[in-house]
C-alpha positions as a Markdown table, in Angstrom:
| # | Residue | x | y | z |
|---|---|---|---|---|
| 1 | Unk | 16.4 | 10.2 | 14.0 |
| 2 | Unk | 16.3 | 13.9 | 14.2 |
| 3 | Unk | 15.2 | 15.2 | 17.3 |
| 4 | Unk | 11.8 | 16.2 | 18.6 |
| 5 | Unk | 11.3 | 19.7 | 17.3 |
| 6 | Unk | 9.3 | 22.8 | 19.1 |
| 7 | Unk | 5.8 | 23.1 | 16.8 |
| 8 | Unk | 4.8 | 26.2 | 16.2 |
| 9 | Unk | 1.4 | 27.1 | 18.2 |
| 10 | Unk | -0.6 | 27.4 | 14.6 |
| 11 | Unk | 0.3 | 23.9 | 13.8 |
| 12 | Unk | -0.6 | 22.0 | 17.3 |
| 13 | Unk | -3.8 | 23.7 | 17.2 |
| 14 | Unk | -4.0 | 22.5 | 13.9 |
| 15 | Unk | -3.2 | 18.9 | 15.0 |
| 16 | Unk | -5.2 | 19.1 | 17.9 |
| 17 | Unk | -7.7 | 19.8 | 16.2 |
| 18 | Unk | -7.6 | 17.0 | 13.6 |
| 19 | Unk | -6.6 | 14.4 | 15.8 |
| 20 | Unk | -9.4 | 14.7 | 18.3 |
| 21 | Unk | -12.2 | 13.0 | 16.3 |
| 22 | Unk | -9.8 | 9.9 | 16.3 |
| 23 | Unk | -9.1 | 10.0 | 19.7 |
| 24 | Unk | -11.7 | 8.1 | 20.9 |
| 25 | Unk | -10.6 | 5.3 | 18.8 |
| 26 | Unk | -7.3 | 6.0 | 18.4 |
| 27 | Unk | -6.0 | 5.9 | 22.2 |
| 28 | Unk | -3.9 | 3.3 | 21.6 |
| 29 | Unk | -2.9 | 0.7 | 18.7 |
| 30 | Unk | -5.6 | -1.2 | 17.9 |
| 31 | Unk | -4.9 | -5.1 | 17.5 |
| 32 | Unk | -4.8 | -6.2 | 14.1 |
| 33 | Unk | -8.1 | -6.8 | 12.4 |
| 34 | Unk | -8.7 | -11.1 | 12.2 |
| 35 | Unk | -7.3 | -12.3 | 8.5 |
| 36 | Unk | -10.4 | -13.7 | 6.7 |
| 37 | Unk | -9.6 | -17.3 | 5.7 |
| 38 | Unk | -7.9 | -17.7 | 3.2 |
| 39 | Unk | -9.0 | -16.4 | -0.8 |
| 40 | Unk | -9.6 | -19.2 | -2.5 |
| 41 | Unk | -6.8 | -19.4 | -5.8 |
| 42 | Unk | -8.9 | -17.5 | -9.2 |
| 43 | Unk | -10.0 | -19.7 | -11.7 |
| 44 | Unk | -10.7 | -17.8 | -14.7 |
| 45 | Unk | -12.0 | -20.7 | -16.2 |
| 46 | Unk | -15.0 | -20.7 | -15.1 |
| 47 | Unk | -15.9 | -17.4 | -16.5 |
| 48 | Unk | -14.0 | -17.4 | -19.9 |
| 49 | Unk | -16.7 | -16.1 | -22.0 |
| 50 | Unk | -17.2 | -12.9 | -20.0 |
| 51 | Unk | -15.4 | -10.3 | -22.0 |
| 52 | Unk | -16.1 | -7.7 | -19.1 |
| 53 | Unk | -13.2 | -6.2 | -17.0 |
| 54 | Unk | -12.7 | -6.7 | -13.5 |
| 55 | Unk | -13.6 | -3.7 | -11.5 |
| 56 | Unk | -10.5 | -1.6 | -10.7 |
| 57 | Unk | -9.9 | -0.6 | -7.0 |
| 58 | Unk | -7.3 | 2.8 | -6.8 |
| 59 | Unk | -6.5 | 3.6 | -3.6 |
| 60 | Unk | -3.9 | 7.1 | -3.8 |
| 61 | Unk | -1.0 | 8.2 | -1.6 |
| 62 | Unk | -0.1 | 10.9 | 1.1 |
| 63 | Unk | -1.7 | 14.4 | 0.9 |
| 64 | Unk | -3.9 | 13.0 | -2.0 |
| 65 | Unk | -7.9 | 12.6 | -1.8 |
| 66 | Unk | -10.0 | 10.3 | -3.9 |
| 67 | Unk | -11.7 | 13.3 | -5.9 |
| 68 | Unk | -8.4 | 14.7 | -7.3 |
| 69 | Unk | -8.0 | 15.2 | -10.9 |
| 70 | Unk | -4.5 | 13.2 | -11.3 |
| 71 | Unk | -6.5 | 10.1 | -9.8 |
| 72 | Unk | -9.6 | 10.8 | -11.8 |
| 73 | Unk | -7.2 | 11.2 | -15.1 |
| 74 | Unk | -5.4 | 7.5 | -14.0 |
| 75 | Unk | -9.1 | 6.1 | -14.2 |
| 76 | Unk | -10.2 | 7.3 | -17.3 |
| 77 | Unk | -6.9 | 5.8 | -18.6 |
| 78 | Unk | -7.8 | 2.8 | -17.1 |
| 79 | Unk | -11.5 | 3.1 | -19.2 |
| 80 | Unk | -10.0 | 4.0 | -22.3 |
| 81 | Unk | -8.0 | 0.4 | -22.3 |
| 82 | Unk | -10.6 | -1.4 | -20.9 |
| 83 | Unk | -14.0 | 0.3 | -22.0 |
| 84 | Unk | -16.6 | -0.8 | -19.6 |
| 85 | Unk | -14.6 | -1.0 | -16.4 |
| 86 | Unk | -16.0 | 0.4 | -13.0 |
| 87 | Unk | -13.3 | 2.0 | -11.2 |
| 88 | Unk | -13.6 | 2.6 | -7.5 |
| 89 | Unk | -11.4 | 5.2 | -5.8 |
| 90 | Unk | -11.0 | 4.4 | -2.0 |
| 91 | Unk | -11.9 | 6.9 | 0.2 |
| 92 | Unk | -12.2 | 7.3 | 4.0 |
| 93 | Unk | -14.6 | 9.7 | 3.9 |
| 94 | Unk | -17.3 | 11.4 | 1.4 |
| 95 | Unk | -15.7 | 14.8 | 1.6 |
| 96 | Unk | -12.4 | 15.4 | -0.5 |
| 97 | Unk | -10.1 | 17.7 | 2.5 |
| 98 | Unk | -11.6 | 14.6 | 5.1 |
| 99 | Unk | -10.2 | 12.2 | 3.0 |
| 100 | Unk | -6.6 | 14.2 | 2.4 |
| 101 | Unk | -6.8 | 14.9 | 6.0 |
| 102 | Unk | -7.3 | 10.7 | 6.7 |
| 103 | Unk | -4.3 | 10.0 | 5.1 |
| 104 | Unk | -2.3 | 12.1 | 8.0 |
| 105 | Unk | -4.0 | 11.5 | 10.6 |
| 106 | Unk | -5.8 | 8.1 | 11.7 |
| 107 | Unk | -5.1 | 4.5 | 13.0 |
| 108 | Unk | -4.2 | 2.8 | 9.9 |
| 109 | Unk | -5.9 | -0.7 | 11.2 |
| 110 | Unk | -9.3 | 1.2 | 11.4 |
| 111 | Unk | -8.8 | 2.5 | 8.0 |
| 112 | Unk | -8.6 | -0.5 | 6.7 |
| 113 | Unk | -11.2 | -2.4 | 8.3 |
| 114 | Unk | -13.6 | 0.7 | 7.2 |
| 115 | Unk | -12.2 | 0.1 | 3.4 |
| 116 | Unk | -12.7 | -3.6 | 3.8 |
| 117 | Unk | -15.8 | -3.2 | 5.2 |
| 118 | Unk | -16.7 | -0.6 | 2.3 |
| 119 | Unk | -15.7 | -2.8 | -0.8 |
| 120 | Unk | -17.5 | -5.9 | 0.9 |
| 121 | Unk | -20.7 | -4.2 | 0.6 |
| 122 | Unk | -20.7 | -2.4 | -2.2 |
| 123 | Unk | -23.2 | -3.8 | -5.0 |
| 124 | Unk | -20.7 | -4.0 | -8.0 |
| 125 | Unk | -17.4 | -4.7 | -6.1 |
| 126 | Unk | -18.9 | -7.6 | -3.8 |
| 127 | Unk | -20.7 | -9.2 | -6.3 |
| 128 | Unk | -17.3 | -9.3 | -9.0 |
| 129 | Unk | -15.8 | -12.6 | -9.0 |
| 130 | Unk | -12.3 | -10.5 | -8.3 |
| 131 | Unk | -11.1 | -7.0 | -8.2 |
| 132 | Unk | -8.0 | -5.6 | -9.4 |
| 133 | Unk | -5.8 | -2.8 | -7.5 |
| 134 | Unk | -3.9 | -0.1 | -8.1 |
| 135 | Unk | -2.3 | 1.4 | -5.0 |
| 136 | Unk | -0.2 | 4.4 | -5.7 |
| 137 | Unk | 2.7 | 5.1 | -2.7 |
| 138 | Unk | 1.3 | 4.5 | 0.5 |
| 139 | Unk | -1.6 | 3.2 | -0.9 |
| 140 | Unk | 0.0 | 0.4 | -2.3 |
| 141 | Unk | 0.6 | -1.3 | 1.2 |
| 142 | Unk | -2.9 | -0.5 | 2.4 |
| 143 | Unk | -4.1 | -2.4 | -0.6 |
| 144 | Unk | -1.6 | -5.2 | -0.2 |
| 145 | Unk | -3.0 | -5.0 | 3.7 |
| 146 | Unk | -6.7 | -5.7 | 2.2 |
| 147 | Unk | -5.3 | -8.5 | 0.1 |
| 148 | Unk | -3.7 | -10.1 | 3.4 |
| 149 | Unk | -6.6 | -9.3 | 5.7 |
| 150 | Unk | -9.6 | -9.2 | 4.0 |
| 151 | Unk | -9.8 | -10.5 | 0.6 |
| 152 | Unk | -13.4 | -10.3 | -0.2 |
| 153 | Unk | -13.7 | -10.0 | -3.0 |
| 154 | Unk | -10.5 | -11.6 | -3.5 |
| 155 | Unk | -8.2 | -9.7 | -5.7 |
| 156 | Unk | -6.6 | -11.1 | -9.0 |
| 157 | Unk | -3.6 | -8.2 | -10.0 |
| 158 | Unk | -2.1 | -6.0 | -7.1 |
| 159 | Unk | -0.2 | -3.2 | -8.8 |
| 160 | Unk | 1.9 | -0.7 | -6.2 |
| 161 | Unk | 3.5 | 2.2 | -7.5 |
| 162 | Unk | 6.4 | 3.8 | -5.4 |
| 163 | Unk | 5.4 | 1.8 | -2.4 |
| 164 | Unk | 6.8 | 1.7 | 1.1 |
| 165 | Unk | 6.7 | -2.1 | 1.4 |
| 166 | Unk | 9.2 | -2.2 | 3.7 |
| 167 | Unk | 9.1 | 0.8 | 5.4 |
| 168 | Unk | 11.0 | 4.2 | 5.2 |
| 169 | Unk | 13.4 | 5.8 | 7.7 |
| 170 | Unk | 12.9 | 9.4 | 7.3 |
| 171 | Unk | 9.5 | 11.7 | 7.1 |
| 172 | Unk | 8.6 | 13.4 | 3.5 |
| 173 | Unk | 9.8 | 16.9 | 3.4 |
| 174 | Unk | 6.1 | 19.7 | 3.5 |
| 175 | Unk | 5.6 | 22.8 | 1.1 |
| 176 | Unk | 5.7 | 25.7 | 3.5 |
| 177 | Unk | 2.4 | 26.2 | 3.0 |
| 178 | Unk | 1.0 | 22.4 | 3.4 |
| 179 | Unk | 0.2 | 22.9 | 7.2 |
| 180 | Unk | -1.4 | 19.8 | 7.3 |
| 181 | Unk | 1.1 | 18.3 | 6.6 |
| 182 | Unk | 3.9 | 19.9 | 8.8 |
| 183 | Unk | 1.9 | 19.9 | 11.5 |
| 184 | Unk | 1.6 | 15.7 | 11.2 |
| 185 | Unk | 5.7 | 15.8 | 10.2 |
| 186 | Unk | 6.6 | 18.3 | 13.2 |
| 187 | Unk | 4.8 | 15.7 | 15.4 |
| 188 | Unk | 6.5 | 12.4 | 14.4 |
| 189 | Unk | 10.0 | 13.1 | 14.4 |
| 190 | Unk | 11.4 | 12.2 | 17.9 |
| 191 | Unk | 8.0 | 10.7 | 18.9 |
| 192 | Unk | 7.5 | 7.9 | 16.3 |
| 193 | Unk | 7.3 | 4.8 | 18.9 |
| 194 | Unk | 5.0 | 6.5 | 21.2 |
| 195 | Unk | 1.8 | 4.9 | 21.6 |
| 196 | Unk | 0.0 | 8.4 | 20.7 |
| 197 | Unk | 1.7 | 8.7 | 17.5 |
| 198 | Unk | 1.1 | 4.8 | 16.7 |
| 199 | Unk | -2.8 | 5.1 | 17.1 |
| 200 | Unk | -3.0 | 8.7 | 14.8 |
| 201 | Unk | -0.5 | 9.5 | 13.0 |
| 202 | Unk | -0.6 | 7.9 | 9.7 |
| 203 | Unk | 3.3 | 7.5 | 8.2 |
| 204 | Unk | 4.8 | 6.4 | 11.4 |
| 205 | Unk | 2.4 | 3.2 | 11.3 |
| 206 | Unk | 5.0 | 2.1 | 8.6 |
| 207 | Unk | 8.4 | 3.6 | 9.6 |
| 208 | Unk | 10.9 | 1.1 | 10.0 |
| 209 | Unk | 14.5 | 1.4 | 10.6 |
| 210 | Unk | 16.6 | -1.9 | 10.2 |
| 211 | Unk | 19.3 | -0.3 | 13.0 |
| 212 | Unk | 16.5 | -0.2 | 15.4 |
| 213 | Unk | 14.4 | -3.1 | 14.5 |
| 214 | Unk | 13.9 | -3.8 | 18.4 |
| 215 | Unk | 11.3 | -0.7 | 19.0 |
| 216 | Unk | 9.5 | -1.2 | 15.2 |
| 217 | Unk | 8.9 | -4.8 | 16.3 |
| 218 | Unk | 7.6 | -3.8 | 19.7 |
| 219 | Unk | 5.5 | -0.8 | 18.9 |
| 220 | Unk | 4.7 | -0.4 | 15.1 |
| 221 | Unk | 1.5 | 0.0 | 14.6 |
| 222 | Unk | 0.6 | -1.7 | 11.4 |
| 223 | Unk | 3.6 | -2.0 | 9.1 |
| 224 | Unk | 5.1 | -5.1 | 11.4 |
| 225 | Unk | 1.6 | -6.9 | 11.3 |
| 226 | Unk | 1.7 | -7.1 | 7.7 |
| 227 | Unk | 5.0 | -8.2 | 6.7 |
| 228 | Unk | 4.2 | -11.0 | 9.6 |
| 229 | Unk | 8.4 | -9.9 | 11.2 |
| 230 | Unk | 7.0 | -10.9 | 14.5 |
| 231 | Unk | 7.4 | -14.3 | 16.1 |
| 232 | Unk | 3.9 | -15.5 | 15.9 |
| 233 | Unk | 3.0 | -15.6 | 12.2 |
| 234 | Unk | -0.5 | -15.1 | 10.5 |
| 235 | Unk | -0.4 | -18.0 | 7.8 |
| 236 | Unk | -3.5 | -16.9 | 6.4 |
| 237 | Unk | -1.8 | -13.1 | 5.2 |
| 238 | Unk | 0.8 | -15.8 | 3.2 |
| 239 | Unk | -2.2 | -17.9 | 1.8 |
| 240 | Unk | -4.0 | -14.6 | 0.4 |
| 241 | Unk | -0.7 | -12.9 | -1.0 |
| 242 | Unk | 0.3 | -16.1 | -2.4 |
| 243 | Unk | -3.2 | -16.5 | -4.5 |
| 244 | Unk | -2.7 | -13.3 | -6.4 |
| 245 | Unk | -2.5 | -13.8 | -9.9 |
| 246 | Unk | 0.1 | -11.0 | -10.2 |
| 247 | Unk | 1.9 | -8.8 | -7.3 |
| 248 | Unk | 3.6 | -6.0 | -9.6 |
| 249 | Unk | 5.7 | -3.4 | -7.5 |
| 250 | Unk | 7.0 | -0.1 | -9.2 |
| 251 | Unk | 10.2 | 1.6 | -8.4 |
| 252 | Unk | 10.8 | 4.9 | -9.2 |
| 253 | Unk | 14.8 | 4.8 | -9.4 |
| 254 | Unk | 15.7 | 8.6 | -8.6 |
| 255 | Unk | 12.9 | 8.9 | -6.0 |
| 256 | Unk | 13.9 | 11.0 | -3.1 |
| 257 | Unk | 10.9 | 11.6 | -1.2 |
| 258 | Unk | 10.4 | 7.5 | -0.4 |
| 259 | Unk | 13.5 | 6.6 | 2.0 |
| 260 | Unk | 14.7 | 4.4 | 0.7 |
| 261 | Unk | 13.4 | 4.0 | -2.7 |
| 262 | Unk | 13.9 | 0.3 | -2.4 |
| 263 | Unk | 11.3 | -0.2 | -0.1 |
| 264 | Unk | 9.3 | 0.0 | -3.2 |
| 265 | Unk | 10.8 | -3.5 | -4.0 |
| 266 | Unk | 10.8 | -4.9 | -0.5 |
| 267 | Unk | 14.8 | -5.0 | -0.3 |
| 268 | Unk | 16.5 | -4.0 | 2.7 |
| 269 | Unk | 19.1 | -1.1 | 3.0 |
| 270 | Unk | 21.1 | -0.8 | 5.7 |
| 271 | Unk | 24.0 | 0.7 | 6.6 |
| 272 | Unk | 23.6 | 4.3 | 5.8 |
| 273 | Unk | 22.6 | 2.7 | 2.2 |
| 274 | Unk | 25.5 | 0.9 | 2.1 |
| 275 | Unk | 24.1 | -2.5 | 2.4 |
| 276 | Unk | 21.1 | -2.7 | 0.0 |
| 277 | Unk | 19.3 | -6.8 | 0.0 |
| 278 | Unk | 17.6 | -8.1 | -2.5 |
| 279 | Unk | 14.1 | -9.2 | -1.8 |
| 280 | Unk | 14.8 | -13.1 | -2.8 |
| 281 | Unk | 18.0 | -12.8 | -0.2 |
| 282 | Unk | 15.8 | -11.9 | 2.5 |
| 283 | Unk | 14.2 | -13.8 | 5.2 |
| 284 | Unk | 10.4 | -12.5 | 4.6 |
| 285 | Unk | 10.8 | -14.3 | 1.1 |
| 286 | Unk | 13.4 | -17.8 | 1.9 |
| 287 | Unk | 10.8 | -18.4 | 4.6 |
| 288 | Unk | 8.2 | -16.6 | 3.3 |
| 289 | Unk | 6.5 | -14.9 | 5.9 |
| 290 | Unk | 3.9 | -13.5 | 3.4 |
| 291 | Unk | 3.0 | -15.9 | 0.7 |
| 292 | Unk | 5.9 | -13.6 | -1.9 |
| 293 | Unk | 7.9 | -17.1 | -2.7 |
| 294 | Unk | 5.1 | -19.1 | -3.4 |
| 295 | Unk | 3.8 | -16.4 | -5.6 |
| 296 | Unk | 7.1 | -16.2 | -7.3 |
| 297 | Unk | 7.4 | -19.8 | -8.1 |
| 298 | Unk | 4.3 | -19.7 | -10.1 |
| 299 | Unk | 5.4 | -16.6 | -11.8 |
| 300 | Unk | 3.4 | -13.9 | -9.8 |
| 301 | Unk | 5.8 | -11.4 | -8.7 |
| 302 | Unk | 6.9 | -8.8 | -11.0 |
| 303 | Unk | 9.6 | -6.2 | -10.1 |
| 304 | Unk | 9.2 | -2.7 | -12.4 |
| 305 | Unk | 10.9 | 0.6 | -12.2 |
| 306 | Unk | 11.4 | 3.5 | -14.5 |
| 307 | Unk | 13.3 | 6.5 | -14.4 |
| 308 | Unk | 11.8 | 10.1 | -12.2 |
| 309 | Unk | 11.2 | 11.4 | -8.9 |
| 310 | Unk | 8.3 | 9.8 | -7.1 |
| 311 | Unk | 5.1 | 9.4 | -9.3 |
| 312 | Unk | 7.0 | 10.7 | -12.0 |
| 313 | Unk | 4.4 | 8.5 | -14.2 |
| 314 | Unk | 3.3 | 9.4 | -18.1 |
| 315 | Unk | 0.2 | 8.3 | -19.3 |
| 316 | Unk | 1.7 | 5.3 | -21.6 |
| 317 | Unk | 3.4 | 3.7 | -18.9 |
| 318 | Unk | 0.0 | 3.7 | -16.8 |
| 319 | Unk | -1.6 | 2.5 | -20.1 |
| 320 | Unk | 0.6 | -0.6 | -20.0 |
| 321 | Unk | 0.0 | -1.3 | -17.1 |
| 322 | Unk | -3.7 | -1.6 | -17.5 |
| 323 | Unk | -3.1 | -3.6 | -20.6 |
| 324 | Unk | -0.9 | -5.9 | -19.3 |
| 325 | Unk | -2.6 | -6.7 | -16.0 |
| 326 | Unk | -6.5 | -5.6 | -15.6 |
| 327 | Unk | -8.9 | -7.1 | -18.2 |
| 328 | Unk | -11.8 | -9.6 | -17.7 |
| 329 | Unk | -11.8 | -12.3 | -15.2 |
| 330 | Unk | -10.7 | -15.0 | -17.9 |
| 331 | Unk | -7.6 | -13.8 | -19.3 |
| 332 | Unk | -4.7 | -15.6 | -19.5 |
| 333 | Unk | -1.1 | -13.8 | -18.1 |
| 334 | Unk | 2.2 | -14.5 | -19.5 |
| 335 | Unk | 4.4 | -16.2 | -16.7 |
| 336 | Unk | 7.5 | -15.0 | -15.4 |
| 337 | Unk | 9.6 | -17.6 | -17.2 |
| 338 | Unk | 8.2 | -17.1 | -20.0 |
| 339 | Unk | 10.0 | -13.4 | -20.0 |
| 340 | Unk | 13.4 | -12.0 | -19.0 |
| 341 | Unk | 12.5 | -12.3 | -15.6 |
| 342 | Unk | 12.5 | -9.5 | -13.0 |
| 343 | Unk | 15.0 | -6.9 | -13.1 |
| 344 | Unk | 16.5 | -5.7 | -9.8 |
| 345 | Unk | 18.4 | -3.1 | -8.9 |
């Protein structure tokens, strides 16, 4: 890991200033929020004559905020193939730089139990039979999170898109002028495992790096929970993931801002990136920690990637998507045997 770097005075004011409305809650990692029991499996039959689409949950990546246009744009895709959908864009707070600023700086466990918490009581979202989601980079694992931890309403298609499902071992590189995002970078590299930075900052909640799995396993904030690598497993996180209708994970294959870009697809890479595993050769799938074989043996898990930099995405691929998996609560999904199966890398 590089080491700890000198921050300029703008940017720890900056930080300083940012981080102290979390610090109250954020002095330390908070223990995992309590799995709900287990989602019950969807059964579309009992609503087949309902032609209306399931609402569509979006939650967006780093630096991004619920109100931007490039998210708006995805959901009126996602209206356009589905006319009559409600789409809800997660947010962590009302205002748009609040909500940028969130996905920086926070404790990613109270995030989540404020999103659960949000979608639970919302009048169309808690009343749905099931949701759909659409997590785009980081916010593809904070949806798969829900799914594990919360589940109510339970959710029938989780769609990630550039995920970091297993982790990355490096930071994202800022614009010179993003200084809310170098002050966050300047502050992890060196001091990723330190309690501080696992209770506030928000990418080093899911850094992981397979040569040092020792201190992710001892001080990882949220990203260890999830993937149930510790010794004491949550069975309920397996029970929810494995009750998905479809878990779709997108890979975009020249990606160099996600490191690795295989994380997108759970594999492992090791070795400088010498060693890349296959998700289906891994432990966390042969004794599937988190429900992924079971789901695969019915046909669940769906492995996609196209060619592009991260969310290098055009408007027909998103369209597929949303044809393919959202649509109302009765519709019937082509299993995996049925078609050429999953393609890895």
């Amino acid at each position: 890991m590089p080491s700890p770097r000198k921050l300029p005075i703008a940017l720890v004011a900056l930080a300083s200033s940012l981080l102290s409305a979390t610090a109250a809650t954020a002095s330390q990692p908070q223990q995992p929020i309590a799995a709900a029991a287990p989602a019950a499996a969807i059964n579309p039959a009992a609503e087949d004559n309902d032609d209306t689409p399931l609402p569509l949950v979006i939650w967006h990546g780093l630096a991004d905020d619920y109100q931007a246009e490039g998210l708006q744009s995805v959901g009126r895709l996602a209206e356009a193939a589905h006319p009559g959908i409600f789409v809800y864009y997660v947010r962590l707070d009302a205002s748009a730089s609040s909500d940028r600023s969130a996905t920086f700086y926070g404790n990613v466990t109270a995030q989540l139990e404020q999103v659960c918490a949000d979608i639970a009581a919302h009048p169309i979202l808690s009343t749905a039979p099931a949701i759909d989601a659409l997590g785009f980079s980081q916010g593809g694992q904070f949806l798969r999170g829900y799914v594990e931890r919360c589940s109510a309403p339970p959710v029938r298609s989780l769609v990630t898109v550039g995920s970091q499902h297993n982790g990355i071992v490096d930071y994202r590189a800022c614009g010179a002028a993003d200084l809310l995002c170098r002050g966050a970078m300047a502050l992890l590299h060196g001091q990723t495992w330190s309690r501080w930075v696992q209770g506030r900052l928000v990418p080093a909640q899911y850094f992981r790096d397979p040569a040092d799995l020792p201190s992710y396993l001892e001080n990882s904030n949220f990203l260890a929970d999830i993937n149930n690598e510790r010794a004491l497993k949550n069975v309920a996180y397996a029970e929810n993931i494995a009750n998905l209708t479809n878990f779709v994970m997108h890979m975009f294959e020249d990606d160099t801002t996600v490191i690795p870009k295989q994380t997108a697809w759970f594999q492992e890479v090791a070795d400088g990136g010498e060693t890349v595993v296959p998700l289906r050769e891994r432990p966390i799938y042969t004794e599937d920690w988190i429900g992924l074989k079971k789901l695969d043996d019915k046909g669940g898990l769906k492995f996609l990637s196209s060619p592009g930099e991260h969310m290098s995405l055009s408007d027909e691929f998103l369209t597929d998507i949303f044809e393919t998996y959202l649509g109302p609560y009765g519709k019937k999904f082509p299993r995996e045997e049925e078609s050429e199966g999953p393609r890895e890398l």
